[in-house]
C-alpha positions as CSV (number, residue, x, y, z in Angstrom):
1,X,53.4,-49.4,-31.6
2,X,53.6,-51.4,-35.0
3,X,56.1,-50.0,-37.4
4,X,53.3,-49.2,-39.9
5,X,52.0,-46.7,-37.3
6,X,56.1,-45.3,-36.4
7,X,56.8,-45.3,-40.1
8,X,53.2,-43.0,-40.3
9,X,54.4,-40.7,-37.4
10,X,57.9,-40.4,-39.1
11,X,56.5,-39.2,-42.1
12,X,54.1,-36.8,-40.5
13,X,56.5,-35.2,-38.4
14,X,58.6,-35.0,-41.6
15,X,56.1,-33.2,-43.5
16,X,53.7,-31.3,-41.2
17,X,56.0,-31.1,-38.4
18,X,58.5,-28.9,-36.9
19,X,61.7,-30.0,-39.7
20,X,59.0,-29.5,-42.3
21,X,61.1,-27.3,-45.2
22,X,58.3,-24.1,-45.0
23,X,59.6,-23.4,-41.4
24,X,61.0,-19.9,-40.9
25,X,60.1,-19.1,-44.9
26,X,57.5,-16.2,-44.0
27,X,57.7,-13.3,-42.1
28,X,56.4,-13.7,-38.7
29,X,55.3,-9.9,-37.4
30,X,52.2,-8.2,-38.6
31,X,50.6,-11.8,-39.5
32,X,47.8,-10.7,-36.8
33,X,44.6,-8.7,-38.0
34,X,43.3,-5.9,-35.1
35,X,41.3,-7.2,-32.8
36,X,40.4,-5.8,-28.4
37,X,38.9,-8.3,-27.5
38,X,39.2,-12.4,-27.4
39,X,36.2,-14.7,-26.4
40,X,37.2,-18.3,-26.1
41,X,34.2,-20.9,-25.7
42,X,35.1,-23.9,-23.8
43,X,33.4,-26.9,-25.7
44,X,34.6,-31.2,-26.2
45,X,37.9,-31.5,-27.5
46,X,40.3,-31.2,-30.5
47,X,39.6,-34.8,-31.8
48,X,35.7,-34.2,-31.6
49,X,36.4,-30.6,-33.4
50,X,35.2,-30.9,-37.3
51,X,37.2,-28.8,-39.8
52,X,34.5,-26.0,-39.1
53,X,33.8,-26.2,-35.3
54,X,31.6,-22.8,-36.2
55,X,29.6,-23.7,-38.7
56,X,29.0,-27.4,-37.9
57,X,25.3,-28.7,-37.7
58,X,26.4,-31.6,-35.3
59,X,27.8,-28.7,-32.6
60,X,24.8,-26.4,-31.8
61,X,26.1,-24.4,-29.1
62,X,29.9,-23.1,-31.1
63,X,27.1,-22.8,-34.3
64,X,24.6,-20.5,-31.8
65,X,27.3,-18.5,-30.8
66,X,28.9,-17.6,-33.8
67,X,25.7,-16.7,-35.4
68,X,24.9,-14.7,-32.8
69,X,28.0,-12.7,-33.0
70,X,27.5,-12.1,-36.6
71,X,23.7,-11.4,-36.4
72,X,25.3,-8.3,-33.9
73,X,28.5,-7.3,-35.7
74,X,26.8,-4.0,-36.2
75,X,26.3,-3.8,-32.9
76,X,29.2,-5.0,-31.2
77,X,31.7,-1.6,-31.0
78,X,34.6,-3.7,-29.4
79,X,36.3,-6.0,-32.5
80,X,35.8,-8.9,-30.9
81,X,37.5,-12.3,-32.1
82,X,35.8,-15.9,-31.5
83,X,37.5,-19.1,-30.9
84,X,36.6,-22.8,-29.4
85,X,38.8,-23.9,-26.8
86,X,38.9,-27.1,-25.1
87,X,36.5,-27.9,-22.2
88,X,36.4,-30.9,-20.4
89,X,34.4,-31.6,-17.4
90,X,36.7,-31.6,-14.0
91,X,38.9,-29.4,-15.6
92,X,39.6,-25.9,-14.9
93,X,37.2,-25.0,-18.1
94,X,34.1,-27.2,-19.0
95,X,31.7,-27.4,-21.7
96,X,30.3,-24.1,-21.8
97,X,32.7,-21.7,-20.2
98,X,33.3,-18.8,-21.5
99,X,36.7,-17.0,-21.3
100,X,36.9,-13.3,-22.1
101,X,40.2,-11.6,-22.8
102,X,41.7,-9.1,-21.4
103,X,38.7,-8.6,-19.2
104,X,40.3,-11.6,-17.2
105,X,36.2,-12.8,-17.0
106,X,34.5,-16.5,-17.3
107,X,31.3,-17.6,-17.2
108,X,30.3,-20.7,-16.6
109,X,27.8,-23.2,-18.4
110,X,26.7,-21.1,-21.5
111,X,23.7,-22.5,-23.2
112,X,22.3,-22.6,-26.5
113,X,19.3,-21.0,-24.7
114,X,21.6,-18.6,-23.3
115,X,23.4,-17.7,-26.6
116,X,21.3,-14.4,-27.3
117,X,21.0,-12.7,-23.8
118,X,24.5,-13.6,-23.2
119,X,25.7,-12.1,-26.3
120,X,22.9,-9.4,-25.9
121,X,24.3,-8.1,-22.3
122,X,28.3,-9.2,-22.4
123,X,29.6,-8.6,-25.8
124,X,27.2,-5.6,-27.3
125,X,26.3,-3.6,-24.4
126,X,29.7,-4.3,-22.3
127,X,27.7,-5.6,-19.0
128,X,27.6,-8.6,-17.0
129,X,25.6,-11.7,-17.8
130,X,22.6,-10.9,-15.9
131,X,21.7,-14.8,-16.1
132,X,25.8,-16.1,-15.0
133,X,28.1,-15.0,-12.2
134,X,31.1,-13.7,-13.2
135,X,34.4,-15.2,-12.2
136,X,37.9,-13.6,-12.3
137,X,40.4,-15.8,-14.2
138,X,44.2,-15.4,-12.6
139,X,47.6,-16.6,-13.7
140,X,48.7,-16.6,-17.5
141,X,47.2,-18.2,-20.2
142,X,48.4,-20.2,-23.7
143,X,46.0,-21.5,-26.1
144,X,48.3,-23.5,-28.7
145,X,46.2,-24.0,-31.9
146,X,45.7,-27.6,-32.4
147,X,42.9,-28.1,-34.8
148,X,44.1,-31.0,-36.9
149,X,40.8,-31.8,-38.6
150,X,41.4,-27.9,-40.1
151,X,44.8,-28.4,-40.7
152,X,47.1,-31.1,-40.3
153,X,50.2,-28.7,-39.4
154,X,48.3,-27.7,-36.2
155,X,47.7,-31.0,-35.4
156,X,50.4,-32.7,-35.4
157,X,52.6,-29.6,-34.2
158,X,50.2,-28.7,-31.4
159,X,49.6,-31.4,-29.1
160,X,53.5,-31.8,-29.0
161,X,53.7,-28.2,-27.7
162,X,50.5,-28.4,-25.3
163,X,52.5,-31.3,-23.5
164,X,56.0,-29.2,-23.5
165,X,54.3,-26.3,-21.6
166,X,52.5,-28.4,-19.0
167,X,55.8,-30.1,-18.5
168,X,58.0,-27.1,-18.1
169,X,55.6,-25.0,-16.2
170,X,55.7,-28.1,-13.6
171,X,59.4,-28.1,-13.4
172,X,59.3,-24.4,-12.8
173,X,56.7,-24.4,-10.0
174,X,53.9,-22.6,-11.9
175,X,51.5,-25.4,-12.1
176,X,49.1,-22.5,-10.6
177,X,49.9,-19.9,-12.8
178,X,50.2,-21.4,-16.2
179,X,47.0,-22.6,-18.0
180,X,48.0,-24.2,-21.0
181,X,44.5,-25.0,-23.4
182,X,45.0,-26.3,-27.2
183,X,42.0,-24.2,-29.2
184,X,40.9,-24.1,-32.8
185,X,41.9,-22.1,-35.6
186,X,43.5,-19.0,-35.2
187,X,44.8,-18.1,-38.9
188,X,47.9,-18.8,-40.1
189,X,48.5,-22.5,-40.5
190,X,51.7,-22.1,-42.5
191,X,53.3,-20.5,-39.0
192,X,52.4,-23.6,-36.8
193,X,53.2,-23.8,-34.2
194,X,50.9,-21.4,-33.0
195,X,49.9,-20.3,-30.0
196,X,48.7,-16.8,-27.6
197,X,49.9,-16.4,-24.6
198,X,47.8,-13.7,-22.1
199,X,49.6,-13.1,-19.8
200,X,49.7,-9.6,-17.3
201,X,52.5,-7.3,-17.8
202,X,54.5,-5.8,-14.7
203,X,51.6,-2.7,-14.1
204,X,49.2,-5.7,-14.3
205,X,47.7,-5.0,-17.6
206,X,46.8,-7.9,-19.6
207,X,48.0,-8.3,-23.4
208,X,47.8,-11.1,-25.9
209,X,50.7,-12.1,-28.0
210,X,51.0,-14.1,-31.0
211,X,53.9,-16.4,-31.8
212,X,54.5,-18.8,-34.8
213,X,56.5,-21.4,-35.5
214,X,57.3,-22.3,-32.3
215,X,59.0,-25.1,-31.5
216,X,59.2,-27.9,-28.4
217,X,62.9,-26.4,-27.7
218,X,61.4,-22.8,-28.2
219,X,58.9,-23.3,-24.7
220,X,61.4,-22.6,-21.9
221,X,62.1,-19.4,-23.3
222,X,58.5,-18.2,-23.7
223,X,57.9,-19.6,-19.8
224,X,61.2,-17.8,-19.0
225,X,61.2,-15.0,-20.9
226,X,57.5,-13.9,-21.5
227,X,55.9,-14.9,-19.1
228,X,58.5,-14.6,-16.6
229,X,59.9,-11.2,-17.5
230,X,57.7,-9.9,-19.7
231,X,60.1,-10.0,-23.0
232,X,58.9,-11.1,-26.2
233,X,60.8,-13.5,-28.4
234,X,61.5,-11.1,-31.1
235,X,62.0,-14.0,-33.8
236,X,59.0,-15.7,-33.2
237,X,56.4,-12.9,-32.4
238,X,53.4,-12.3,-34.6
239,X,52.0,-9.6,-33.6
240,X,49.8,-8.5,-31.0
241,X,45.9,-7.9,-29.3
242,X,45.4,-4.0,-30.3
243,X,48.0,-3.7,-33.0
244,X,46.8,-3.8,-36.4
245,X,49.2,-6.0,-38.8
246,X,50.3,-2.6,-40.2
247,X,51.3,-1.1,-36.8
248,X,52.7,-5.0,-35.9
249,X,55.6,-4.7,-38.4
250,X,56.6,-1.4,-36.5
251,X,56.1,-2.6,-33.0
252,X,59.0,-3.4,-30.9
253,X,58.9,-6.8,-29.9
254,X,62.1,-7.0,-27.5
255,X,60.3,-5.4,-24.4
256,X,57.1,-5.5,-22.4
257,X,58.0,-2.9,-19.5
258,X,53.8,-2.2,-19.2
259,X,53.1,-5.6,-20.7
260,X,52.6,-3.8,-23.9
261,X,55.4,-4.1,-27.1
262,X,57.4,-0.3,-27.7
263,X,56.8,1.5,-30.1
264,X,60.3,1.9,-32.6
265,X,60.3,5.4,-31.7
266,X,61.1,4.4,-27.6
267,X,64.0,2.5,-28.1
268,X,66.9,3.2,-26.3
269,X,70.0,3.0,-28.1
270,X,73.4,1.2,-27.1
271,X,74.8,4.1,-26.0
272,X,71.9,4.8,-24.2
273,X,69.9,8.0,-26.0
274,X,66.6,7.7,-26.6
275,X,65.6,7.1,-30.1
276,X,63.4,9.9,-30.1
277,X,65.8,12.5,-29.1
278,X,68.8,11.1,-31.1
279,X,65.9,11.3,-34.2
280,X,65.1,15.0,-33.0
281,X,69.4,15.7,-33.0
282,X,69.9,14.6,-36.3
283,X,66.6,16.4,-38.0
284,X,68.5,19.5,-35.9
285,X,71.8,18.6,-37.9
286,X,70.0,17.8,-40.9
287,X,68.2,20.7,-40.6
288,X,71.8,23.1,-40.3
289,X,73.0,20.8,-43.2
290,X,70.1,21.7,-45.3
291,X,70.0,25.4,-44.7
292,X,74.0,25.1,-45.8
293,X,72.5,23.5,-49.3
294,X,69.0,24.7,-49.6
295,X,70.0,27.2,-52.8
296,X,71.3,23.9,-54.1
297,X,67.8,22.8,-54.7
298,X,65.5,26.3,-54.6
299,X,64.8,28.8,-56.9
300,X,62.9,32.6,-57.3
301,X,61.3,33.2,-60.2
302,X,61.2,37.1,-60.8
303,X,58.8,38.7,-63.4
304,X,58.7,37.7,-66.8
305,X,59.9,34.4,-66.0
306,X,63.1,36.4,-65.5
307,X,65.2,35.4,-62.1
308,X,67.4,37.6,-60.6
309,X,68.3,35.0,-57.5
310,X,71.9,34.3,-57.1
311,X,73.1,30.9,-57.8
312,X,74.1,28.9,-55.0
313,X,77.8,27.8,-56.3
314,X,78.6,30.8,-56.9
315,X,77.0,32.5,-52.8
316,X,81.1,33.3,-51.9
317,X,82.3,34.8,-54.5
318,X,79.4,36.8,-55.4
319,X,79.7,37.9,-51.7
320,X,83.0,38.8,-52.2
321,X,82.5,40.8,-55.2
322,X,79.3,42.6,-53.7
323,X,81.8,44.3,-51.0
324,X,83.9,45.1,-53.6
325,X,81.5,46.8,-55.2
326,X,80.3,48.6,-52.0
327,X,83.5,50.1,-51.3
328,X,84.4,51.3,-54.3
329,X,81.1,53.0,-55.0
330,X,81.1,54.0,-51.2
331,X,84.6,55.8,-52.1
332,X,83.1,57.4,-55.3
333,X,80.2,59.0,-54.5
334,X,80.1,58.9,-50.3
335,X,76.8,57.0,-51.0
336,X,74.7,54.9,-52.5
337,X,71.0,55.6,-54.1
338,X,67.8,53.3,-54.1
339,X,68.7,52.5,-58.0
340,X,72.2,51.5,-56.9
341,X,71.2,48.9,-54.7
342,X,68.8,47.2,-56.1
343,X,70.9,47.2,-59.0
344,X,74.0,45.4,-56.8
345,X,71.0,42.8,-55.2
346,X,70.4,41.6,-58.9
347,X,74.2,41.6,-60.2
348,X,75.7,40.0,-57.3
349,X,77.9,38.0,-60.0
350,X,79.0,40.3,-62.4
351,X,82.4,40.8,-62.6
352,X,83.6,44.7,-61.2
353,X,85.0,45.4,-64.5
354,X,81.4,45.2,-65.9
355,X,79.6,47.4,-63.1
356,X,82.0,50.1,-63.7
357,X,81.0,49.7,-67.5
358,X,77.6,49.5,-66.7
359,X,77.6,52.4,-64.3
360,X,79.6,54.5,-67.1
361,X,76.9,54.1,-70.1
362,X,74.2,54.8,-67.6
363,X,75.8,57.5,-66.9
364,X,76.7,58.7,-70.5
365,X,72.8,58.4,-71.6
366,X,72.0,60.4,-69.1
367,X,74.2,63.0,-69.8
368,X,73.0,63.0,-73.1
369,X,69.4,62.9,-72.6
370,X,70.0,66.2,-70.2
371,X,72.1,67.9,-73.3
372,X,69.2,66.9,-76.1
373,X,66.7,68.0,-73.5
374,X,68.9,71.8,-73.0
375,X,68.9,72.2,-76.8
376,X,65.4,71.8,-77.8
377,X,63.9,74.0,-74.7
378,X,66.1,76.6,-75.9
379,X,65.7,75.7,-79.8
380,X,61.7,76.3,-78.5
C-alpha cells in the first residue's frame, strides 16, 4: 500500500474511527425507538449500497419493499422495522432473502413481483408466504451497521468489527452458530460501532439487543458474555426489541435470565433482598415514620375558618395536661358532662390554671343568670 493511501487510512481511523474524540460522549441506553418486529432484506453489498438504499431508483426491489411497507403502515398492527442486509449468492443469505425477527423465519428469493403478496400475507395479516417456503433460521445473529455511503463512521468502524466477530467466533468453535452480516442504517451514527445481536435467551426466546460504540477489543465479551451467557454489556447497551427508549433507560441491562433485560424493580441486592420487597420495607418504615410526623404537615379546618386541632409540637404535653385535667375534674364532680368534654378535645393546650378559670366564670354566669331569672318570675 502507497503511503498516500496509509496516511488516508491513518486519518480516517483518526477521525471516524474508534479513538475518534465523540466516543463515549452520549448516553448509550434508551437511544432505540419501540419496535416487535425486524425484517432484514438480503440484497448486493455495502459498497454497492447508495446513501439511501430505500429510496434509490437504481435498487428496485429495497425501493418495492419499502413502499410497500409504507403503502400498509395502517395496516401492519405489529411495528415493524426495515433494514437491507447483505446478500451474496453462495452465502448463507442471497439476493432476496428475507430474514424476520424474532419469528426466527427466511424466505428465499423475494421478487419485486412478489413485493405486494408478500408483504400482503407475512407482514399485515401475520401468515406464511403462500408463494415461498418458510425456513427456520438457528444460531445467533449480529448485523453490524456498515453503511459507509450514509455515514462514514459506520463505514470505516464497521467492516473492522464484521471481521473481529468472524474471527473470534472461529477461535471459539461457533462457526455454526454465529452469523455475523454488516446491514444498512440503523440510527444513530454518532454511536458507531453499531450493531444487533439476536440471539435466544436460556427459555429459548429470541430478543434483539442494541449496542453502540463498540469496539474491536469490545467483541470477545459480547461472544462471551451475551451470547454465551446471556449478559448484557451494561456500558455499551442501547436498548432493546420491545422496549421503548423511555422504558430502555429503566431497563436492567446486567442480566438476560429469559433472554429478556430486568426490569429495576427485580434486582436483587448485594445482600441478597429483592428490590421489590426491600422497596415494600422501607414504604412500611416510611410509612410508621410518617404517621410519627403527619401533624407536622396536616391540618383541620373547623367552622368559621376557626381550627380547634391540636398542634403537633405541642401532642405530649397537651397529652399530659389533658389527664391532668381529667383527674382533677374526675375528683370534683365524680364525672364529667357532654359540655366538658368537648370543651377538653378543643383546649388540649391550655394551661390548668386557665380551665379552672374558665370553668369558674362559666360557672358564675350561670349562677347569675339562675338568680336574675328567680327575681323577675317572682317580681311577675
Amino acid at each position: 500500500m502507497a503511503s498516500d493511501d496509509l496516511s488516508t487510512l491513518s486519518a480516517d481511523e483518526e477521525k471516524y474511527g474508534f479513538q475518534r474524540p465523540e466516543m463515549f460522549q452520549s448516553k448509550l441506553a434508551g437511544t432505540v425507538d419501540a419496535y416487535d418486529r425486524h425484517v432484514f432484506l438480503c440484497y448486493k453489498s455495502p459498497e454497492a449500497w447508495p446513501a439511501r438504499v430505500e429510496g434509490s431508483e437504481s435498487d428496485p426491489l429495497p425501493k418495492f419493499l419499502s413502499s410497500a411497507f409504507k403503502a400498509r403502515k395502517n395496516d401492519i398492527s405489529v411495528k415493524t422495522k426495515l433494514t437491507i442486509c447483505e446478500g451474496r449468492d453462495g452465502t448463507d443469505f442471497s439476493d432476496g432473502d428475507v430474514l424476520i425477527f424474532p419469528d426466527m423465519i427466511k424466505y428465499r428469493g423475494l421478487k419485486e413481483s412478489d413485493v405486494d403478496s408478500f408483504v400482503d400475507d407475512v407482514i399485515v395479516n401475520d401468515k406464511p408466504w403462500a408463494s415461498g417456503a418458510q425456513e427456520v433460521l438457528t444460531g445467533s445473529h449480529v448485523f453490524v451497521c456498515a453503511h459507509g455511503s450514509r455515514d462514514r463512521r459506520c463505514g470505516v468502524c464497521g467492516p473492522v468489527l464484521i471481521d473481529k466477530f468472524i474471527e473470534e467466533a472461529e477461535l471459539r468453535g461457533l462457526k455454526n452458530q454465529v452469523f455475523v452480516s454488516p446491514c444498512s442504517h440503523i440510527g444513530g451514527h454518532k454511536y458507531a460501532g453499531n450493531l444487533i445481536i439476536y440471539s435466544p435467551g436460556v427459555d429459548g426466546k429470541i430478543t434483539g439487543h442494541w449496542y453502540g460504540y463498540v469496539a474491536p477489543d469490545d467483541v470477545p465479551e459480547l461472544l462471551d458474555e451475551h451470547i454465551g451467557k446471556g449478559e448484557i454489556v451494561e456500558r455499551l447497551w442501547r436498548g432493546q426489541m420491545g422496549v421503548s427508549a423511555d422504558e430502555g433507560e429503566k431497563t436492567n441491562d446486567r442480566k438476560l435470565p429469559n433472554g429478556e433485560g430486568e426490569k429495576l424493580n427485580d434486582l436483587k441486592l448485594p445482600n441478597g433482598e429483592d428490590t421489590q420487597k426491600s422497596k415494600e420495607k422501607h414504604q412500611e418504615n416510611g410509612t410508621q415514620i410518617q404517621n410519627k410526623n403527619e401533624n407536622f404537615a396536616g391540618c383541620c379546618q373547623g367552622a368559621n375558618g376557626v381550627s380547634c386541632c391540636r398542634d403537633g409540637s405541642l401532642e405530649q404535653n397537651s397529652g399530659i395536661e389533658e389527664k391532668k385535667l381529667k383527674e382533677t375534674t374526675e375528683s370534683s364532680s365524680g364525672k364529667k358532662n357532654a359540655l366538658g368534654s368537648k370543651l377538653t378535645s378543643c383546649i388540649g393546650n391550655w394551661e390548668q390554671s386557665d380551665v379552672l378559670a374558665a370553668v369558674a366564670v362559666v360557672g358564675a354566669v350561670a349562677t347569675v343568670g339562675v338568680a336574675v331569672y328567680s327575681f323577675y318570675r317572682r317580681s311577675g
